[in-house]
VOVEXDO-784204 format. One record per atom (N, C-alpha, C): x, y, z. Coordinates in steps of 0.02 Angstrom, whole numbers, padded with zeros to 5 digits, always signed. Layout:
residues N
XYZ ...
This chain:
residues 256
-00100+00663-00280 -00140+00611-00247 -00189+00643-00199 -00252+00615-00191 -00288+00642-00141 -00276+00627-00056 -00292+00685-00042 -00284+00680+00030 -00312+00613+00076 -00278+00612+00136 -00293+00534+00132 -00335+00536+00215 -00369+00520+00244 -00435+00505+00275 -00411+00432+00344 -00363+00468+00395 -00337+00395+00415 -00378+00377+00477 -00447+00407+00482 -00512+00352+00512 -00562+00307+00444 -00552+00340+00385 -00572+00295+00342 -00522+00233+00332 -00458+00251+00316 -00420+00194+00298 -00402+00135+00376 -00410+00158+00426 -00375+00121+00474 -00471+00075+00511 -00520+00088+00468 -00581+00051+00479 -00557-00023+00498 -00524-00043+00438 -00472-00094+00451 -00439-00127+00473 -00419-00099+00516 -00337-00105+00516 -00299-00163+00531 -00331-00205+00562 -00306-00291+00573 -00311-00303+00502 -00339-00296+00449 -00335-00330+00391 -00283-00284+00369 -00295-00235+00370 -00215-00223+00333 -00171-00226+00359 -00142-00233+00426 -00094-00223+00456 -00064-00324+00465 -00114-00370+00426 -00077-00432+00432 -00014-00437+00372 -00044-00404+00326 +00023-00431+00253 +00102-00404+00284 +00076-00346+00322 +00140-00309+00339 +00165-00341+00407 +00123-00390+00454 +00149-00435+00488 +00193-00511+00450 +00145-00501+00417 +00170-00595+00359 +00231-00560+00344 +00228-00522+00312 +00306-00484+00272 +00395-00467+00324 +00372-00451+00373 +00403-00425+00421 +00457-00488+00464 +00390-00547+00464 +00423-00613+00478 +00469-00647+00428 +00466-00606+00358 +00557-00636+00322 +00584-00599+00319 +00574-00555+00376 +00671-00494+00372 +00695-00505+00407 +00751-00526+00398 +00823-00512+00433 +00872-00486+00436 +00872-00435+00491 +00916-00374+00461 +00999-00366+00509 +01032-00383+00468 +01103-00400+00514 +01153-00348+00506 +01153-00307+00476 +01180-00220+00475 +01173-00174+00507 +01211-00131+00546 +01215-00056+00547 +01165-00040+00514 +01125+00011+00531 +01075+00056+00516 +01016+00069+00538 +00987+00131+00505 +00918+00158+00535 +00877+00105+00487 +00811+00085+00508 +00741+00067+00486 +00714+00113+00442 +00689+00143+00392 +00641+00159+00356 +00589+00128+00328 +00521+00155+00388 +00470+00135+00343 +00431+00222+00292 +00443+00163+00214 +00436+00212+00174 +00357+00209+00143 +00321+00253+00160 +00223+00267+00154 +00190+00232+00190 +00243+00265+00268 +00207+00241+00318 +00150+00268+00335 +00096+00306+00326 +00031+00326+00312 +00037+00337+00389 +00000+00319+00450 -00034+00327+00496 +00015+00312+00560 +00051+00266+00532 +00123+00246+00590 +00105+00164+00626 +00044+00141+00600 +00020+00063+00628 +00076+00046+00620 +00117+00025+00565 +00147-00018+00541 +00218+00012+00559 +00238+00059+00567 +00305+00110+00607 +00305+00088+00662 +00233+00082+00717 +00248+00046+00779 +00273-00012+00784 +00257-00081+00739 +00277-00143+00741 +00336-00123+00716 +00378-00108+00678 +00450-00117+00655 +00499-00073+00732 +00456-00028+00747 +00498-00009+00812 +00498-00038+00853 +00453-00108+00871 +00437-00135+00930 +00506-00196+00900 +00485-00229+00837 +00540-00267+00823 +00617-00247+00819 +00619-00182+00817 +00722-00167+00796 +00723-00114+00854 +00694-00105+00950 +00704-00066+00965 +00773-00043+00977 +00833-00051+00962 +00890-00028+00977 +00908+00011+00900 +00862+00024+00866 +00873+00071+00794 +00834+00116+00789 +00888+00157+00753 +00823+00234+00735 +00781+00211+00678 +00708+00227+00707 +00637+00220+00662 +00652+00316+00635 +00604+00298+00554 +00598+00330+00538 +00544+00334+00468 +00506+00358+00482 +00426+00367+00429 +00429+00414+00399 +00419+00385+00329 +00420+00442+00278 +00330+00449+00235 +00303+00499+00231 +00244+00487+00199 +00239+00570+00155 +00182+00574+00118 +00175+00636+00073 +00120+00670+00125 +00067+00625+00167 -00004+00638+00187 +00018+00687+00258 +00008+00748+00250 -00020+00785+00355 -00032+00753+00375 -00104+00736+00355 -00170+00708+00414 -00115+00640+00418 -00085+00593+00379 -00062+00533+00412 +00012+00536+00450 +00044+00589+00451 +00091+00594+00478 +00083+00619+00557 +00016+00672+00522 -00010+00707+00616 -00014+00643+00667 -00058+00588+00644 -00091+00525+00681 -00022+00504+00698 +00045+00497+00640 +00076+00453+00660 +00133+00470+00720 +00135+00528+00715 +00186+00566+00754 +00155+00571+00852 +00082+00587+00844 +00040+00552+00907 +00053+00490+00916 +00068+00442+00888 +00060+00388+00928 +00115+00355+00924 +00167+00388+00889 +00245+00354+00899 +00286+00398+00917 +00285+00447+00972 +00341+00498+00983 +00429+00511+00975 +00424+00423+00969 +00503+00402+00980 +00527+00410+00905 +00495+00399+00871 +00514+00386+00795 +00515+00462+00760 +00572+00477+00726 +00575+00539+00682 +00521+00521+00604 +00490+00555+00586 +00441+00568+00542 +00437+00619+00488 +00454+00612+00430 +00472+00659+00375 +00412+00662+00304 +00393+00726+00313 +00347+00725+00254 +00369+00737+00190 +00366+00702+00120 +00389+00704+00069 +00383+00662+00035 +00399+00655-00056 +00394+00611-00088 +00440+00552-00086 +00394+00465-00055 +00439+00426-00043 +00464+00395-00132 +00461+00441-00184 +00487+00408-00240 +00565+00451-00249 +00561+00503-00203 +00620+00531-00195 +00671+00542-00144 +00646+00519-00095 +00690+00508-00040 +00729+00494-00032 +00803+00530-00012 +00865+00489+00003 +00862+00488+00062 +00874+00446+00093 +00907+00445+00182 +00983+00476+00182 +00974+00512+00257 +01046+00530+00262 +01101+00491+00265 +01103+00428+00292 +01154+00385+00291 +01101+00319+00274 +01145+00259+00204 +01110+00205+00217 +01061+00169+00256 +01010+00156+00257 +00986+00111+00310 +00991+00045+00286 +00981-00005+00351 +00991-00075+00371 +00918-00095+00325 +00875-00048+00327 +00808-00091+00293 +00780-00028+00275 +00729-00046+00227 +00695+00011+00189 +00616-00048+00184 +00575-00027+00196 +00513-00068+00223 +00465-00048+00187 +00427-00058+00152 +00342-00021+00130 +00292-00075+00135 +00260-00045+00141 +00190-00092+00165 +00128-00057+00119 +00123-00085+00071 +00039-00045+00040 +00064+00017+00005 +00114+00025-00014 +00127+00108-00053 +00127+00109-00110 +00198+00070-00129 +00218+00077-00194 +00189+00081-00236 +00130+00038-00248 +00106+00039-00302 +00059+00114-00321 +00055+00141-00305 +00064+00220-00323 +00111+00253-00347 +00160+00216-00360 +00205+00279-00394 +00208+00227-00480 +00225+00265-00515 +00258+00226-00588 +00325+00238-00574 +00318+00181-00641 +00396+00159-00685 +00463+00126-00614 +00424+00053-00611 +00462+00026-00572 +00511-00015-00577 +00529-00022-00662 +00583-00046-00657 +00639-00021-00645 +00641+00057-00628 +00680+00122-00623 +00666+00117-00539 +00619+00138-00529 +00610+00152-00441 +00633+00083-00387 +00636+00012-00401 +00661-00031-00360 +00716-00032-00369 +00763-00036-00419 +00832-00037-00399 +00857+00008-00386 +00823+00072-00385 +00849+00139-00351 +00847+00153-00276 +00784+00097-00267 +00770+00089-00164 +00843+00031-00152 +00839-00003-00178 +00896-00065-00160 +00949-00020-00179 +00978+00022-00207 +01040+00072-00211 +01046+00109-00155 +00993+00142-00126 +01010+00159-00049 +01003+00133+00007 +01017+00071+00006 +01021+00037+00069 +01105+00026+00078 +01115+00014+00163 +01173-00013+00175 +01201-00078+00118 +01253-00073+00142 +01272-00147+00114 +01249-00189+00151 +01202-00258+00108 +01189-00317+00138 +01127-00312+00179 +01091-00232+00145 +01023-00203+00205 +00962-00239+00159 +00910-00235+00172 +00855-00268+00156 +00806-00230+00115 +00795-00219+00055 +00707-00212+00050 +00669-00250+00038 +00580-00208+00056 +00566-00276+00101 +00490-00228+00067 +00450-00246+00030 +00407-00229+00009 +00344-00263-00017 +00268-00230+00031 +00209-00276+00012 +00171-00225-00017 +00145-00262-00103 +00097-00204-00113 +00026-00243-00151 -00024-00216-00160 -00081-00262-00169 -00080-00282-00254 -00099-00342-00280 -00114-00356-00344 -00200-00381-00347 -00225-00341-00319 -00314-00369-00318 -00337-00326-00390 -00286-00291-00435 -00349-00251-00497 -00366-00286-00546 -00371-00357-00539 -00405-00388-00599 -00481-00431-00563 -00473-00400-00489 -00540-00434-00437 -00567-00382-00466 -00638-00403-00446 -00707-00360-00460 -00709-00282-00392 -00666-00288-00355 -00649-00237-00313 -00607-00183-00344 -00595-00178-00418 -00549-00142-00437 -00579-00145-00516 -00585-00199-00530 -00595-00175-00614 -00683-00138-00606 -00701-00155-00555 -00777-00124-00551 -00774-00042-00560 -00721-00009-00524 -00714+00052-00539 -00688+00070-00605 -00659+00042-00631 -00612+00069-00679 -00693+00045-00763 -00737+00004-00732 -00799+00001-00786 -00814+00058-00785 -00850+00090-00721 -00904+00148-00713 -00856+00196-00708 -00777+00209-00725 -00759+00275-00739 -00745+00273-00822 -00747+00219-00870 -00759+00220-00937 -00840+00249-00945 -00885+00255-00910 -00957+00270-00944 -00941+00348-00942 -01002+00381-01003 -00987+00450-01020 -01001+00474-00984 -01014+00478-00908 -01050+00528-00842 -00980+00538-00815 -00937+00484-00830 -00861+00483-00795 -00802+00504-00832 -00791+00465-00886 -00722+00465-00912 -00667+00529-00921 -00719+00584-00937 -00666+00636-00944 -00625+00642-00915 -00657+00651-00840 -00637+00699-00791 -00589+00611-00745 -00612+00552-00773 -00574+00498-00732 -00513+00478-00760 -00522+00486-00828 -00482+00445-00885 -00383+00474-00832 -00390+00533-00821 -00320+00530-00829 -00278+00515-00741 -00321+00483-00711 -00312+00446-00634 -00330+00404-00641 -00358+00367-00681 -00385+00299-00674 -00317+00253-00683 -00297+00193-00646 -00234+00158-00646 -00250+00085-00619 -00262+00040-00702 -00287-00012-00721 -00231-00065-00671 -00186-00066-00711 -00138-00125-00669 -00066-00090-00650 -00081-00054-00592 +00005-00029-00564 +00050-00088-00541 +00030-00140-00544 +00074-00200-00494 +00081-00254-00550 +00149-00269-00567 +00157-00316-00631 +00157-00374-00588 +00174-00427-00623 +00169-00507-00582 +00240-00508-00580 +00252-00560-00515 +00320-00566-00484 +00373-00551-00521 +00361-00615-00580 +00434-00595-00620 +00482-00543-00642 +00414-00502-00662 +00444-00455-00666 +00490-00398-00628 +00486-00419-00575 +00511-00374-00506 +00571-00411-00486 +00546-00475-00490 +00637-00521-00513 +00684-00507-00555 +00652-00493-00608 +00706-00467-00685 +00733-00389-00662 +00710-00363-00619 +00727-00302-00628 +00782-00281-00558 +00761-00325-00512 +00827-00326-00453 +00867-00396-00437 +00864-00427-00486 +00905-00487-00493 +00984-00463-00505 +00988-00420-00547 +01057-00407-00573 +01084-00334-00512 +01038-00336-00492 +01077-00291-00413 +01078-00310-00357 +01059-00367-00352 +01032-00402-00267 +01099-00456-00257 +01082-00463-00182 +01136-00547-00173 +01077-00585-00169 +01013-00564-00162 +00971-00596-00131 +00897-00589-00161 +00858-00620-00181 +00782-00578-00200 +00736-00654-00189 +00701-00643-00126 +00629-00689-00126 +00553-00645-00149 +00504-00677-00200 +00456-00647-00201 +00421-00683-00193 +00331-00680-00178 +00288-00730-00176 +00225-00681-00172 +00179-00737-00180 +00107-00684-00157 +00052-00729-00125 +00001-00693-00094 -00035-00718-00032 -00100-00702-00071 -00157-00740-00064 -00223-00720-00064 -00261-00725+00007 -00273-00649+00019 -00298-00672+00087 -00389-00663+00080 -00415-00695+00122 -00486-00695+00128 -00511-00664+00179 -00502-00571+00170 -00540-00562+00233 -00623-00567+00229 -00647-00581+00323 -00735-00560+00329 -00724-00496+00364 -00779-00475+00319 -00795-00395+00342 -00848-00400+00361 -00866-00347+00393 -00931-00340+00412 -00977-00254+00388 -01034-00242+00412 -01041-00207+00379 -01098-00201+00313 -01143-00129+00308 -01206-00152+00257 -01162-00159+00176 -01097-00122+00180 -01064-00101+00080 -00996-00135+00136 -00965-00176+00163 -00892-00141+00169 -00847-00170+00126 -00863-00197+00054 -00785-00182+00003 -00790-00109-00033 -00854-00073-00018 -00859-00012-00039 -00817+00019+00019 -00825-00002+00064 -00802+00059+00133 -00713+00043+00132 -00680-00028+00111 -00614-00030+00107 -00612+00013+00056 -00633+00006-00010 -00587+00053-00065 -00612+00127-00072 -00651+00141-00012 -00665+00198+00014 -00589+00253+00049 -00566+00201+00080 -00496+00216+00119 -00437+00206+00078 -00435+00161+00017 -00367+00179-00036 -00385+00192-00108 -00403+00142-00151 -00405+00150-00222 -00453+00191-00238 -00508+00215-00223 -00553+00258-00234 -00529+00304-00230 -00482+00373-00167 -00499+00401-00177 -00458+00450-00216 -00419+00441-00245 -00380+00481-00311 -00464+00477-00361 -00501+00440-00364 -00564+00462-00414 -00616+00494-00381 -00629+00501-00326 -00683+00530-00306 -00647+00615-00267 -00606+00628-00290 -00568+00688-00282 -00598+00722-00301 -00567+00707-00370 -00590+00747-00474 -00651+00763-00469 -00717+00717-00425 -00770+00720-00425 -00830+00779-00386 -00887+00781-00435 -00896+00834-00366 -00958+00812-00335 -01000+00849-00288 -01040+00799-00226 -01072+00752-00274 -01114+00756-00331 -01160+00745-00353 -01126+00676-00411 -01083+00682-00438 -01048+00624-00457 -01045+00600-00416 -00997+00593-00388 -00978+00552-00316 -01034+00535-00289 -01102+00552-00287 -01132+00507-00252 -01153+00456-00320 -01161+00467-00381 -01183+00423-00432 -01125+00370-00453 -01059+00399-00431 -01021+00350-00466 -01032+00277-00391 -01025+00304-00337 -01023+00258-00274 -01089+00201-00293 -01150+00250-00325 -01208+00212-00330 -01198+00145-00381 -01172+00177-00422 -01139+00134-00471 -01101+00068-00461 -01036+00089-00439 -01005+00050-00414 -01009+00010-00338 -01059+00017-00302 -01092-00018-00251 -01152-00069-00287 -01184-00057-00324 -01223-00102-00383 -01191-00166-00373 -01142-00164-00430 -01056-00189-00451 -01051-00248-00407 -01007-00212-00341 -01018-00232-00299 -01031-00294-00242 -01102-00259-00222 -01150-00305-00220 -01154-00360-00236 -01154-00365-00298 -01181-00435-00344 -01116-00483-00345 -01042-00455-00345 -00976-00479-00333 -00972-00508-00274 -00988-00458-00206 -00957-00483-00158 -01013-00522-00123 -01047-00573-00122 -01124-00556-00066 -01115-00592-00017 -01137-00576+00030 -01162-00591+00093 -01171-00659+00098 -01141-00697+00167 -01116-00749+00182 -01186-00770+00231 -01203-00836+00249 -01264-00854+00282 -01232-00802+00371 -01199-00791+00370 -01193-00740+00437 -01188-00683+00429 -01202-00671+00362 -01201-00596+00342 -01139-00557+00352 -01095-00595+00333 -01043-00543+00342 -00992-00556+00249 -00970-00517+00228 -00933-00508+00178 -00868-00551+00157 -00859-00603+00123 -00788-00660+00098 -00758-00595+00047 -00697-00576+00077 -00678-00517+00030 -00602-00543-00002 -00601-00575-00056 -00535-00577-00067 -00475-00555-00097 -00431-00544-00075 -00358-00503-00080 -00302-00513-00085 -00280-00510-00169 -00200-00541-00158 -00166-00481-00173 -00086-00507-00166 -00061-00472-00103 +00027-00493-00141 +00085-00447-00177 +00127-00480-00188 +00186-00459-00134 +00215-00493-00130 +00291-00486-00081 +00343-00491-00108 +00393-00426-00066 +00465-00477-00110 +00508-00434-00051 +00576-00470-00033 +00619-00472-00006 +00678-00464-00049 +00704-00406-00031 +00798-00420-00079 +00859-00379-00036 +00891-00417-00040 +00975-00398+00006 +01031-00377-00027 +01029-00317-00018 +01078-00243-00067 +01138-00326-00067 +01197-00294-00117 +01262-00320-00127 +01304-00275-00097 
């Protein structure tokens, strides 16, 4: 995965940091144990779960330096571990296992969620928000202009059409291990502001596994490209500011 940029991604950060507020307000965590937030990127979202469970050990797991450096500055209290969160065991159960915005980067999830709900305490929570916007024009726009022949070679084998299946499916797959499984999903409408900014959000996540591969001179043609796109998708509101919309799936489940 490419390195990750956490003054690009945190441009944001009230918009991203609400799903993981909405989400946070259906946990209830009534067990023994440490907190894990798992691709906690920057630690925004590590601070609110420590502010909510302060009598538990926090603990952030991410793959990124640069987001662990930020996060370890601004949450001293919380232990912080760099590594793959598709492999992570915790040392002892935790009470909750949390992600906010990750998962959907890793494959083959009907294998990887009941393997997170396997290491939780008994009766502990996962508690996971990840985006379903790739059939918006904020997502299939890229995945056009990395099919044209200036792109595909070098995109074809990072390009990742639909990582996020629809609810059900995430039901069928921790139903038969849960006591418990709520899912749902949110469309939220953020305003941005800004001359490109749905270019400047997927500047900070889905972009940049493709503009990695790329070198200066692509990268500036594919952006040109896909700011075109864009444009014509998202436009400008009589106050000039950007209607950007974003859904968003949730789900809640309580180990047995």
């Amino acid at each position: 995965m490419a390195d990750w940029d956490p003054a690009q991604y945190l441009k944001f950060e009230d918009q991203r940091a609400r799903p993981a507020v909405d989400l946070l307000g259906r946990v209830d965590v009534d067990v023994p144990g440490e907190i894990v937030d798992l691709g906690c990127g920057a630690g925004n979202i590590t601070r609110l779960l420590a502010q909510r469970f302060p009598d538990r050990g926090i603990v952030g797991v991410d793959s990124s330096p640069e987001m662990l450096a930020k996060a370890r500055a601004a949450l001293p209290g919380a232990r912080f571990i760099e590594g793959d969160i598709a492999r992570f065991v915790p040392l002892a159960p935790p009470a909750l296992i949390f992600s906010n915005a990750a998962l959907h980067w890793l494959d083959d999830h009907p294998a990887l969620f009941p393997a997170l709900l396997g290491r939780l305490a008994r009766g502990g929570v996962l508690a996971v928000q990840m985006p379903r916007n790739h059939g918006a024009p904020s997502h299939t726009a890229m995945v056009e202009v990395s099919r044209g022949p200036r792109f595909r070679d070098k995109l074809a084998p990072v390009v990742r059409e639909s990582p996020v299946a629809a609810p059900a499916a995430y039901y069928s797959v921790l139903a038969p291990h849960a006591a418990r499984v709520d899912l749902w999903e949110t469309e939220y409408l953020h305003v941005l502001e800004g001359e490109s900014p749905v270019v400047e959000w997927t500047l900070g996540t889905a972009l940049r596994p493709l503009l990695t591969v790329l070198d200066e001179d692509e990268r500036a043609e594919f952006l040109e490209a896909y700011g075109r796109r864009l444009a014509a998708a998202y436009p400008k509101a009589a106050d000039g500011k950007t209607p950007f919309p974003f859904r968003r799936l949730f789900l809640v489940a309580r180990a047995r």
